[in-house]
N, C-alpha and C positions, 0 to 999 in steps of 0.2 A: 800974605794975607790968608786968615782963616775964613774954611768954605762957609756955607753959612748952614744953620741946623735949623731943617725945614718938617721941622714935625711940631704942629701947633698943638698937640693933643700930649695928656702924659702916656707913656708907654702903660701894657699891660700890667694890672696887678701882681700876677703870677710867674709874671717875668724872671728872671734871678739877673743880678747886678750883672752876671758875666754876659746875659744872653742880650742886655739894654747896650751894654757898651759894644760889644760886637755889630748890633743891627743900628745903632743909632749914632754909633760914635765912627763907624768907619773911616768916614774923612780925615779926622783929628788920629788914626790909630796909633803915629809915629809920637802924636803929645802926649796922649793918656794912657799908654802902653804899662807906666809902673805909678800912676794917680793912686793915689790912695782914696777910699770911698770913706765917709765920715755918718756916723750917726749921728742920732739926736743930741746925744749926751757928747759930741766935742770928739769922741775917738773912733779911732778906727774902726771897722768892720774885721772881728775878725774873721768871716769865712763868708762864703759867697750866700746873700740873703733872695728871699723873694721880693721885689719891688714893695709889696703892700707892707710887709712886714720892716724894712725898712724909715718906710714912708710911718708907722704907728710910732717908730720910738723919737721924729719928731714931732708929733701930736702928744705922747707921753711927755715929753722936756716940757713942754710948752703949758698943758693942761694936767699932767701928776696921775692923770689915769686912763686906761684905756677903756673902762665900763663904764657903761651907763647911770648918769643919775639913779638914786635910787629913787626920790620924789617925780622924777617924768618919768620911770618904767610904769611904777605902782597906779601913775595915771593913766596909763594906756592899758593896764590888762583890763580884759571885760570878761565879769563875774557869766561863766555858762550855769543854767540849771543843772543839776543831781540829777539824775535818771539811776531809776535804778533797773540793775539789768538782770532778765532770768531767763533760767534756760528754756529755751523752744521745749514744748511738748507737746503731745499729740491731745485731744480733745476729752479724753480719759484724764489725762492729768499725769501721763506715763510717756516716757522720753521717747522719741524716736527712737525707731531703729537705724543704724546705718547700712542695712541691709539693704538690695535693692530688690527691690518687686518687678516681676516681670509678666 
């Protein structure tokens, strides 16, 4: 009988594949000793990824892109005022000094 895997939560994003199956897979270590890890796209992994990064190429299979609509970005920026910006000076019309007064 297999133990049972008691972590209801997904592991860290930043995790890498090695460090998931070490900390979460212990139980099982004598099964998935030589498991082969699968991306989105059907094939293997070849070398040890970070969880998150993992996790996007099956959102990429699934959805064809990792960025942002470009119609819900362009909705959510919000246009700021121009300002226009000039350098400090002193009441003459003549820059600071950076000199200190004592």
């Amino acid at each position: 009988m297999l133990p049972p895997y008691d972590y209801p939560l997904m592991a860290p994003q930043r995790w890498k594949v090695s460090d998931w199956k070490n900390a979460r897979l212990a139980g099982y270590r004598l099964l998935v000793k030589g498991v082969a890890i699968y991306g989105g796209d059907g094939k293997p992994i070849p070398r040890d990824l970070q969880l998150g990064n993992l996790r996007d190429t099956y959102y990429k299979d699934a959805y064809g892109s990792l960025d942002p609509p470009l119609a819900d970005a362009a909705a959510n920026v919000i246009a700021l005022p121009q300002q226009a910006h000039r350098k400090k000076s002193h009441r003459n019309g003549k820059p600071r000094s950076r000199k200190r007064r004592r």
